[in-house]
DONU-486895 format. One line per 10 residues: number of its first residue (from 1); their letters; for each residue x, z, y of N, C-alpha, C. Coordinates in Angstrom, 1 decimal. Each point is the difference from the previous one (the first is absolute). Example, Ala and Ser with C-alpha at 12.3 -4.5 7.8 and 13.67 -1.06 7.14 Angstrom:
BEGIN
1> as> 13.2,7.8,-5.7,-0.9,0.0,1.2,0.9,0.0,1.2 ~ -0.4,-0.7,1.1,0.9,0.0,1.1,-0.8,0.8,1.1
//
This chain:
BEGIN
1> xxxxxxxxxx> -5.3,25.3,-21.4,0.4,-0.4,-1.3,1.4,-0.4,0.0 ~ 0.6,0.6,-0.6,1.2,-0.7,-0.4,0.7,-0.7,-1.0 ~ 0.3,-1.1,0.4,1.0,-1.3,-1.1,1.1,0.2,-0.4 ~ 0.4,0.1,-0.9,1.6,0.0,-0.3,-0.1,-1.3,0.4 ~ 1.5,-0.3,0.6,0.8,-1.5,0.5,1.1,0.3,-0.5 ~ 0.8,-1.4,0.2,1.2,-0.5,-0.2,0.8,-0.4,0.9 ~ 1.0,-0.2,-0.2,0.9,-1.3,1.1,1.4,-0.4,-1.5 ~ 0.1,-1.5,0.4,0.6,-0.9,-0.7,1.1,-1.1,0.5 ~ 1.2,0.3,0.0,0.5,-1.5,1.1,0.0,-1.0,-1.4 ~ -0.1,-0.9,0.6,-0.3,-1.4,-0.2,1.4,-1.0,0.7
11> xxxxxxxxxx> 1.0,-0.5,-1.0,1.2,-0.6,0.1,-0.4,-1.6,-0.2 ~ -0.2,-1.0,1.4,-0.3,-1.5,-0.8,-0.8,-0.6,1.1 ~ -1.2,1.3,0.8,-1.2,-0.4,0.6,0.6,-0.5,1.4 ~ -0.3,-1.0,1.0,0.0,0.6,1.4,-1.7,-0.1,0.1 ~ -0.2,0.2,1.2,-0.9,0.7,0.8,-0.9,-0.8,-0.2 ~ -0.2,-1.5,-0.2,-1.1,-0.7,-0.2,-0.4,-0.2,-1.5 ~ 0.9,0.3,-1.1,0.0,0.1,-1.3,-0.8,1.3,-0.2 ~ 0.5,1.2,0.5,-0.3,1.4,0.1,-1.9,-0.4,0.3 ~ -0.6,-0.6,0.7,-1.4,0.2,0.6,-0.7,-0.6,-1.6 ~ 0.4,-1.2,-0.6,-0.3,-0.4,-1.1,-0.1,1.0,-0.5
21> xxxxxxxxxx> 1.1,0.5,-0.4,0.7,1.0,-1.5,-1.4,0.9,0.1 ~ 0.0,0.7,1.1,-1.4,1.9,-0.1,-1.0,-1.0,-0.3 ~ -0.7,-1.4,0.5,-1.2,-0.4,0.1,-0.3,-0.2,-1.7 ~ 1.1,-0.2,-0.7,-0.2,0.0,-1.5,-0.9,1.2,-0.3 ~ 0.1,1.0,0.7,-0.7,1.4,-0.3,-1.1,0.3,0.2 ~ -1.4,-1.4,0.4,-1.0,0.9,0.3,-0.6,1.1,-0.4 ~ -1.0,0.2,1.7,-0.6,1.0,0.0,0.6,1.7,-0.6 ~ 1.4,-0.3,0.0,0.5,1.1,0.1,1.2,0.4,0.9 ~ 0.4,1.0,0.3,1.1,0.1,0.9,1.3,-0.3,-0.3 ~ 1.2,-1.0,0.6,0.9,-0.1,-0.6,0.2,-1.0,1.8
31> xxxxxxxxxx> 0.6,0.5,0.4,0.9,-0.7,1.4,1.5,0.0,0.4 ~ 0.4,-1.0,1.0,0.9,0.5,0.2,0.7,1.1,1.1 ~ 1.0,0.8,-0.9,0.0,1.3,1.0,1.3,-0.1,0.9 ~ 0.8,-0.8,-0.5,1.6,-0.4,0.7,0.5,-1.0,-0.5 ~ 0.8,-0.7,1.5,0.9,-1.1,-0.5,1.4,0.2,-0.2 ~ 0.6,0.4,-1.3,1.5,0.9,0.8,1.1,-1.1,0.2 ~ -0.4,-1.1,0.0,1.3,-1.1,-0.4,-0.7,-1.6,-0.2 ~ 0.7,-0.8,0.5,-0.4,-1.0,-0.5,-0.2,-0.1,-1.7 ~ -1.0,-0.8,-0.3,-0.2,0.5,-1.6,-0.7,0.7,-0.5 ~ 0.0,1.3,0.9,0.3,1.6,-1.1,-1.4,0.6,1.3
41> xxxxxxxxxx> -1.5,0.1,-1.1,-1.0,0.7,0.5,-0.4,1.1,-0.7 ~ -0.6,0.9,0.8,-0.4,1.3,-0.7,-1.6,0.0,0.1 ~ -0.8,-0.2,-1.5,-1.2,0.4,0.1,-0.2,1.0,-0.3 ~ -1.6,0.7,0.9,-0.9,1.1,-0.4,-0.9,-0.2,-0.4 ~ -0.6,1.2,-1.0,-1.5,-0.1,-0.4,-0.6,0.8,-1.3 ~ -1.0,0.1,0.3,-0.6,0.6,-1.4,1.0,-0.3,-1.5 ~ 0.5,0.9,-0.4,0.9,0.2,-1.0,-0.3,-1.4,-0.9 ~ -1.1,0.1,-1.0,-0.1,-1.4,-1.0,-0.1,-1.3,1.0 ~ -0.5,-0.1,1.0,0.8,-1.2,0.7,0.9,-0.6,-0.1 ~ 0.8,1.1,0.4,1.9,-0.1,0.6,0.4,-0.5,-1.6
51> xxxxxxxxxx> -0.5,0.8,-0.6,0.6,-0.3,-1.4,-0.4,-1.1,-0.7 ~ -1.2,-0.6,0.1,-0.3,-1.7,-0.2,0.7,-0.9,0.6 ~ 0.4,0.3,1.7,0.4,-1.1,0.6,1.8,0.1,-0.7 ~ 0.4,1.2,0.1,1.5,-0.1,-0.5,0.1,-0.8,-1.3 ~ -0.8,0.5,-1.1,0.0,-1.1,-1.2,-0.1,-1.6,0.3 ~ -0.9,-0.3,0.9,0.1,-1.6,0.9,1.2,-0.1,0.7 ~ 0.2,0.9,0.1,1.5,-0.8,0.6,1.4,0.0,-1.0 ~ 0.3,1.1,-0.9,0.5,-0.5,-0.9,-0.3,-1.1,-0.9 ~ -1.5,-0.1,-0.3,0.4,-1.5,-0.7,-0.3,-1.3,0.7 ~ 0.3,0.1,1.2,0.4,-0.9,1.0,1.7,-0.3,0.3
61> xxx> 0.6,1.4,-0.8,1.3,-0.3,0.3,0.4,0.7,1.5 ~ -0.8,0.5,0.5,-0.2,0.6,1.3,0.6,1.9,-0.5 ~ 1.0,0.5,0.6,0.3,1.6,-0.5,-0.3,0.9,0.6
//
């Protein structure tokens, strides 16, 4: 079976913020896939995930 996915960087998170941020997503897939920078994470995951968590983070103020 195959999923469409996503990937999303994430400007705001570090690495202990980032484990919070996907866990907002149960029971669906949404992790982190890279750290490219202090701050600056890239999540993966089942498309409507990625796109719930990115809406949480804009109105967190998080870009």
């Amino acid at each position: 079976m195959i999923r469409p996915g996503t990937m999303a960087a994430v400007i705001g998170l570090n690495e202990n913020r980032s484990i919070w941020f996907v866990k907002q997503e149960k029971h669906q897939i949404v992790q982190p896939a890279n750290y490219n920078a202090p701050g600056q994470v890239v999540i993966s995951g089942d498309v409507g995930p990625v796109r719930r968590a990115m809406a949480i983070a804009k109105s967190r103020t998080i870009q």
